[in-house]
C-alpha positions in Angstrom: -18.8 10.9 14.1 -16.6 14.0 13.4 -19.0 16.2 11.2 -16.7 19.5 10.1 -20.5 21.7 9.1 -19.9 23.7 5.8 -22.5 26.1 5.8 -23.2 28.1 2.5 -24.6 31.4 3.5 -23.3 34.3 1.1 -23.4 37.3 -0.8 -26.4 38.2 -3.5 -25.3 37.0 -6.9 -25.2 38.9 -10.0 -28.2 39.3 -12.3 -26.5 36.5 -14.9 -25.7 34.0 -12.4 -29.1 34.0 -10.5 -30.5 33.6 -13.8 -28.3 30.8 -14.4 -30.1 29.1 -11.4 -33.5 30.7 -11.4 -34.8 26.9 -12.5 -34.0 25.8 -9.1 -33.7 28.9 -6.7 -36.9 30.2 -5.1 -39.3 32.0 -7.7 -40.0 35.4 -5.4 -36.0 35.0 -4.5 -35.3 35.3 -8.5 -37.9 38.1 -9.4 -35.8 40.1 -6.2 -32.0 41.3 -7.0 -31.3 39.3 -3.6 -32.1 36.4 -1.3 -35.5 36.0 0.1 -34.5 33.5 2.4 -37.6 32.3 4.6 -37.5 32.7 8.6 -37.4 28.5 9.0 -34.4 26.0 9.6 -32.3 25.4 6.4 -32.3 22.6 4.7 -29.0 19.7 5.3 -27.7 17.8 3.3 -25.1 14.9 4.5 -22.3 14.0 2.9 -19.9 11.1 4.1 -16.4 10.0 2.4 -13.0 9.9 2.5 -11.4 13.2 3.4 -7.9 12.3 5.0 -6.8 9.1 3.8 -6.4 7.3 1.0 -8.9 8.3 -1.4 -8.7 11.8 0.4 -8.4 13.6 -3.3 -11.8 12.1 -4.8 -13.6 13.0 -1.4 -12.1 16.4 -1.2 -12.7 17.1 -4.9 -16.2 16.1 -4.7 -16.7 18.2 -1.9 -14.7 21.1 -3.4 -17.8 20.4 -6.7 -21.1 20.5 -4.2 -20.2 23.3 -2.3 -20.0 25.5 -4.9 -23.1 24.6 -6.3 -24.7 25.2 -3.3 -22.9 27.9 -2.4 -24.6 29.9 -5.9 -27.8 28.1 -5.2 -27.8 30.1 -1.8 -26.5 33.4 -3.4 -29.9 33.2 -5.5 -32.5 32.8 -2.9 -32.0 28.7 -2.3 -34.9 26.6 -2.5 -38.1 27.6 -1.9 -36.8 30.5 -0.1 -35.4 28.5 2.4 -30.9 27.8 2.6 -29.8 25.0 1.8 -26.5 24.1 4.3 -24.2 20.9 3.3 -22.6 19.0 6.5 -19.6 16.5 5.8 -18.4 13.7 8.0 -15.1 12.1 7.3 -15.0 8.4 7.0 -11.7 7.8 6.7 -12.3 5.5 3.8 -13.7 2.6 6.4 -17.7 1.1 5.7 -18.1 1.0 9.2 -17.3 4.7 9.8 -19.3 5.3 6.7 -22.3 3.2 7.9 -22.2 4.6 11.8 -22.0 8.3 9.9 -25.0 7.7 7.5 -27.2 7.1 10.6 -26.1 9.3 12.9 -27.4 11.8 9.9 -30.7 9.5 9.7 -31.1 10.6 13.6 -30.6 14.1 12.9 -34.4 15.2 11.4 -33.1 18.2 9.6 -31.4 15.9 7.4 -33.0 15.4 4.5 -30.8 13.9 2.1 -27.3 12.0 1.7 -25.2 13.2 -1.3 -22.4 11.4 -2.9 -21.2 8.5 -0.8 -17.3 7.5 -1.8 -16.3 3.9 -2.6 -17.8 -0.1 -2.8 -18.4 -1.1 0.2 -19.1 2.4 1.7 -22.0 3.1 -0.3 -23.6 -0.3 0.5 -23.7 0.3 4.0 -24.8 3.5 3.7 -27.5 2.6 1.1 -28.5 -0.3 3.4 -28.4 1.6 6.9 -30.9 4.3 5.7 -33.6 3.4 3.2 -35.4 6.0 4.1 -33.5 8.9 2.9 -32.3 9.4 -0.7 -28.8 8.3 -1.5 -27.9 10.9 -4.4 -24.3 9.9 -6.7 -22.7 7.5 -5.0 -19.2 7.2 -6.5 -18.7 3.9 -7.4 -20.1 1.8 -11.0 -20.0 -1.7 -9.2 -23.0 -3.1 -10.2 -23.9 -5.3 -8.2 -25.1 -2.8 -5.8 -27.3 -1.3 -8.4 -29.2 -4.9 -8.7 -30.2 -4.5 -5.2 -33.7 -3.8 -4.5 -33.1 0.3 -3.0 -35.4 2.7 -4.2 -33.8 4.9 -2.3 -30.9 5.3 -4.4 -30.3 7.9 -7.5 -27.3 7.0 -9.2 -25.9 9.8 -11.3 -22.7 8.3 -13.1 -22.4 5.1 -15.1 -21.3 1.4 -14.1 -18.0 0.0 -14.4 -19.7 -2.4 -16.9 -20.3 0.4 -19.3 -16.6 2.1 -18.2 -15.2 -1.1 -19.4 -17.2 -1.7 -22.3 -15.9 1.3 -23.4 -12.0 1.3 -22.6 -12.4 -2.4 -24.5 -13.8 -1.2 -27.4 -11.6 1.8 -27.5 -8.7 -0.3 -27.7 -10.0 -2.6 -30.3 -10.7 0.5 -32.7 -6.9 1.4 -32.4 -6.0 -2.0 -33.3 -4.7 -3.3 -29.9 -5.9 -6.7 -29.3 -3.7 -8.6 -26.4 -6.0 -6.4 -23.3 -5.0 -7.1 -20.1 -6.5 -6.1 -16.5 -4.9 -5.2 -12.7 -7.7 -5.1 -10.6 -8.0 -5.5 -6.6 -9.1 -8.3 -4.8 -12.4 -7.4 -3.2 -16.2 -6.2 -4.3 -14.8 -3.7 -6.8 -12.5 -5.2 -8.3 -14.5 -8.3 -8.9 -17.0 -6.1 -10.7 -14.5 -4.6 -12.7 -13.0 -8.4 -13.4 -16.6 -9.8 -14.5 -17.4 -6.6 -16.7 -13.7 -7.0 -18.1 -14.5 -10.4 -18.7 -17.8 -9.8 -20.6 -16.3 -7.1 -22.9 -13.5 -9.4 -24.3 -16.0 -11.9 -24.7 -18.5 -9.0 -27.0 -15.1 -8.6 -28.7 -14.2 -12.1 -29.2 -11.2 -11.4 -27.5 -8.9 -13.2 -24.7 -7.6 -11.4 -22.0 -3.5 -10.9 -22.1 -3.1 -11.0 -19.1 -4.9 -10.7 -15.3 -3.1 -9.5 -11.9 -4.4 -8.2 -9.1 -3.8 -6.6 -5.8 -4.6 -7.5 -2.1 -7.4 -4.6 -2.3 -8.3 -1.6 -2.7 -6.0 0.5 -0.2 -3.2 -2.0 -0.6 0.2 -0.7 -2.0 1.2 -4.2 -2.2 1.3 -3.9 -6.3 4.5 -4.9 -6.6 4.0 -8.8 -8.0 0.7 -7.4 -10.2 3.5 -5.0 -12.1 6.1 -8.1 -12.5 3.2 -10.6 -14.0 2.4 -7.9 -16.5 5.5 -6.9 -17.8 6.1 -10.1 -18.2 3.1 -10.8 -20.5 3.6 -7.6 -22.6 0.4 -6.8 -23.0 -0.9 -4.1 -25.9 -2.7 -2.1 -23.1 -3.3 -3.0 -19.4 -6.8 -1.8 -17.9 -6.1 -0.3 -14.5 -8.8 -1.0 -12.3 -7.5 0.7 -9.2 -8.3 4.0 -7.9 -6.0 6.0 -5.5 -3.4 2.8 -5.2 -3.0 3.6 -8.9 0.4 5.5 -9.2 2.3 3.1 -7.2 1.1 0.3 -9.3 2.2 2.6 -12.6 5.3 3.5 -11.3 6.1 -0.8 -10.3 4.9 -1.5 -14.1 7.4 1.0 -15.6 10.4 -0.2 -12.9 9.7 -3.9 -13.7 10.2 -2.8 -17.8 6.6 -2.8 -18.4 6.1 -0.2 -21.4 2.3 -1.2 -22.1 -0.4 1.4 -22.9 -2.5 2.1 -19.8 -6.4 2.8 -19.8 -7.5 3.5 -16.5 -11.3 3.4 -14.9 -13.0 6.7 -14.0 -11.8 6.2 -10.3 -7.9 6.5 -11.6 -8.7 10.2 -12.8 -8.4 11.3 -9.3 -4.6 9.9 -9.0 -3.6 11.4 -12.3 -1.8 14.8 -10.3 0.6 12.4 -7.9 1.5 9.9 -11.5 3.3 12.8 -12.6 5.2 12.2 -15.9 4.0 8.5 -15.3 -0.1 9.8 -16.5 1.4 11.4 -19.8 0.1 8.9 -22.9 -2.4 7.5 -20.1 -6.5 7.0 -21.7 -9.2 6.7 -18.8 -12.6 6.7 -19.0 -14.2 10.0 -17.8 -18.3 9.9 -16.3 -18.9 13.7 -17.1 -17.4 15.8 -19.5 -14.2 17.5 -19.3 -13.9 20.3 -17.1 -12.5 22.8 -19.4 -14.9 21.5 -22.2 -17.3 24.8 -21.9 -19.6 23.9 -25.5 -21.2 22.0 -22.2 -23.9 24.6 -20.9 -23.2 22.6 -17.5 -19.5 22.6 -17.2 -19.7 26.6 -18.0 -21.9 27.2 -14.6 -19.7 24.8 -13.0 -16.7 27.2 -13.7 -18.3 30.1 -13.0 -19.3 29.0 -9.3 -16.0 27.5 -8.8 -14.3 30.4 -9.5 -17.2 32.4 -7.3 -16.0 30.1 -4.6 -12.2 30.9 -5.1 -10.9 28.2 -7.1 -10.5 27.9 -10.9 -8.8 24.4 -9.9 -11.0 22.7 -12.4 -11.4 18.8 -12.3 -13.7 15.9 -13.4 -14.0 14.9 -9.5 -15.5 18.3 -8.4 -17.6 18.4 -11.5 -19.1 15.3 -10.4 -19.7 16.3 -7.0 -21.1 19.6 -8.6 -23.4 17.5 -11.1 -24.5 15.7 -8.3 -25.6 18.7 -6.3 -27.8 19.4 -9.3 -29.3 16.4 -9.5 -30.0 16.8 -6.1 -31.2 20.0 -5.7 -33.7 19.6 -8.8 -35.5 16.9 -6.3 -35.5 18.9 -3.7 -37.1 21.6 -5.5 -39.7 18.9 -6.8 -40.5 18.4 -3.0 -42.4 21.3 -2.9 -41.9 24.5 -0.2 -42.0 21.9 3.2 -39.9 19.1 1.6 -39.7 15.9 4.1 -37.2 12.4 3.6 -39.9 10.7 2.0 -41.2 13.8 -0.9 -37.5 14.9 -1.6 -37.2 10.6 -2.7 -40.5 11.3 -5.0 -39.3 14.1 -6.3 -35.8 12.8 -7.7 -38.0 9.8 -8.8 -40.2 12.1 -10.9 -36.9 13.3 -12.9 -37.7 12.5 -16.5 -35.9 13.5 -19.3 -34.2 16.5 -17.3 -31.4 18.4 -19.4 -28.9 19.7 -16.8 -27.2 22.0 -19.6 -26.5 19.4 -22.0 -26.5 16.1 -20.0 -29.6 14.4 -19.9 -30.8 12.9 -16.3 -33.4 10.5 -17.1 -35.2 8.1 -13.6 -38.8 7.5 -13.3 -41.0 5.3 -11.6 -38.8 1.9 -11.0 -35.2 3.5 -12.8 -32.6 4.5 -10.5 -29.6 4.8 -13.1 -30.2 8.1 -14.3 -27.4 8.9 -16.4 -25.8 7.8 -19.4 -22.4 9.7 -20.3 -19.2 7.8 -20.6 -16.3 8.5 -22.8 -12.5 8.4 -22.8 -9.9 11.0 -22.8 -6.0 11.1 -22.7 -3.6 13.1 -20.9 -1.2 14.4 -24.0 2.4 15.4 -23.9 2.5 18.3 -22.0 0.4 16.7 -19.5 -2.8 18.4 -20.6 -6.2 16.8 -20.6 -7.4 16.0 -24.2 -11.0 14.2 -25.2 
C-alpha cells in the first residue's frame, strides 16, 4: 500500500473559530487560547480512494474537505487533548487495492477509524474486510450494500434510490414525461437502473429510453449517446460519474439536445463538461457550497480558506461533513477511544444538528442522513439551487 501520511499539526486558532469547534475539541484545550495537546500517540484516521485515476477529482476533493476539518479541529486542542492525524492511501480506483489498503490499516492499531471510502464495489470490500472498525461516509447511494447486515457502517449521504426519486419527480413537476436513463453495466449502475425503474413506476410513467455503458471507468459511451438521440427523450438521467463528460459530449455530437439530470456522483465531472454542464440539473447530497444561511457550510468555508483554498465544492464539503460526523463519535468515545467505543459512539448519534443538517443513527440505523435536493448550473456556468 502506498500511504502519502497528511498529518494536521498547526497553528492556535482564533478565539471565533475554536469556538466554532469547542463542541468537539477538548474542553481544557477550549477554556486555553491554545492547544493542550496531551503527551500520547495521535489519533489516525484512514482514508482509501481514488487519487490518480479516474475518479481522481471526487477522491481529491473529498480529501481536500477532511483535512480541513481536521486541520481546525487540531488548531483548537483536538479531541480530548489528544491530535487527531488523517493518513490516505491511494487505491487507484481498483476494490482489490481498496480492500488490501483497508486492512493493512486494520493491522496498524493506531488506526481507529476508516473515513469516506470512494465508489461501489470499493466500499464493499472495505466494509466487508474490516468489521471491526467504523466505516464513516462511504461515497456511493447503492443500496444494496446498505441492506447488508454491517454495523459497522455510518452512512452519511443518501441512496441512489432517494437521488432518483427525486431527479424523477423533479422532472415530472416541470412537465417532462418521456425520462430516459444511461447507466453502466455493473453493481452501480444496476442500482441506479432498479431505483430508476421504481420511480417511473411511483409516477405511472414509462421510461423513454434505457442505454448503458460497459461500466463504470469505460469511455466506451459512444453507442449509449446514438440510442438516445435517437429516442429524443424529454430528459435523460445520467447515471455515470467521472465517464460522464464523454458520454455528454457523444450525446450532443450524435444530435442529442435532451435535458440532462445527472446523479450526485456527476457533480464531480461538472469542471471538465465545460460549456457542455451549462442547463445541466443534478442531484446534490449536501447543500451548496456557497449557500452560507447553512451554519455548516459557513465553518466549512472558513477552514477551507484557513487551509489555503476558497476552491469551494460539494465534493470537499462532503468529505468535510463527513469528518464531522466522524469526529463527533470519536469525541463520544471518551478520552482513551479504542475500534470498538469510537463504533458506539457514532451509534449513539441521535438527532445531532451539525449546523443545520440533522444526523440522526441509533441503536440498529446506520443511514444517518436525509438531505437530497437538485440544483442547476445556469448560463454563466454558476451553481444555482
Amino acid at each position: 500500500m502506498t500511504v502519502l501520511e497528511q498529518r494536521v499539526f498547526l497553528a492556535p486558532p482564533t478565539t471565533s473559530r475554536r469556538r466554532v469547534l469547542t463542541g468537539l475539541a477538548a474542553t481544557a484545550a477550549a477554556g486555553l487560547g491554545m492547544p493542550a495537546f496531551a503527551q500520547g500517540k495521535p489519533i489516525r484516521i484512514g482514508t482509501t480512494f481514488d487519487n490518480s485515476s479516474v475518479e481522481k477529482a471526487n477522491g481529491q476533493g473529498l480529501f481536500q474537505g477532511s483535512s480541513a476539518f481536521f486541520n481546525a479541529l487540531n488548531k483548537a486542542g483536538g479531541l480530548n487533548g489528544t491530535k487527531v492525524e488523517l493518513v490516505m492511501a491511494d487505491d487507484t480506483f481498483k476494490p482489490d487495492v481498496a480492500k488490501a489498503n483497508a486492512l493493512a490499516f486494520e493491522k496498524d492499531s493506531s488506526v481507529l477509524a476508516l473515513l469516506h471510502p470512494l465508489g461501489t464495489r470499493q466500499t464493499s470490500e472495505v466494509m466487508d474486510a474490516v468489521p471491526g472498525m467504523a466505516v464513516v461516509g462511504p461515497i456511493t447511494g447503492t443500496v444494496a450494500l446498505r441492506k447488508k447486515t454491517a454495523p459497522n457502517t455510518f452512512w452519511v449521504r443518501v441512496n441512489y434510490d432517494q437521488e432518483v426519486e427525486k431527479l424523477v419527480t423533479t422532472a415530472a413537476v416541470l412537465g417532462q414525461s418521456r425520462i430516459g436513463l444511461v447507466h453502466s453495466n455493473d453493481p452501480l449502475g444496476q442500482s441506479v437502473l432498479a431505483a430508476f425503474k421504481a420511480a417511473l413506476a411511483k409516477a405511472k410513467l414509462e421510461p423513454a429510453v434505457i442505454a448503458t455503458t460497459p461500466n463504470t471507468t469505460s469511455m466506451e459511451v459512444g453507442p449509449a449517446a446514438e440510442a438516445i438521440a435517437k429516442a429524443k427523450p424529454q430528459v435523460i438521467i445520467i447515471g455515470l460519474a467521472g465517464t460522464a463528460p464523454v458520454f455528454m459530449k457523444a450525446l450532443r455530437d450524435a444530435g442529442g439536445n435532451s435535458s440532462a439530470y445527472g446523479l450526485s456522483i456527476t457533480a464531480s465531472a461538472l469542471a471538465a463538461m465545460g460549456d457542455l454542464a451549462r442547463g445541466l440539473g443534478f442531484v446534490i447530497v449536501v447543500p451548496s457550497p456557497y449557500s452560507t444561511k447553512f451554519e455548516i457550510v459557513r465553518r466549512y468555508q472558513a477552514d477551507m480558506v484557513a487551509n489555503g483554498t476558497k476552491d469551494f465544492s460539494l465534493t470537499s464539503l462532503e468529505g468535510y461533513i463527513n469528518a464531522a460526523v466522524l469526529a463527533e463519535g470519536l469525541r463520544r468515545a471518551g478520552g482513551s477511544p479504542t475500534r470498538a467505543s469510537v463504533m458506539a459512539g457514532l451509534a449513539s448519534i441521535e438527532n445531532f444538528d451539525l449546523g443545520g443538517l440533522k444526523i440522526n443513527y441509533g441503536r440498529t440505523n446506520r443511514e444517518g442522513g436525509h438531505f437530497v435536493d437538485v440544483a442547476v448550473i445556469g448560463s454563466r456556468g454558476q451553481m444555482l439551487s
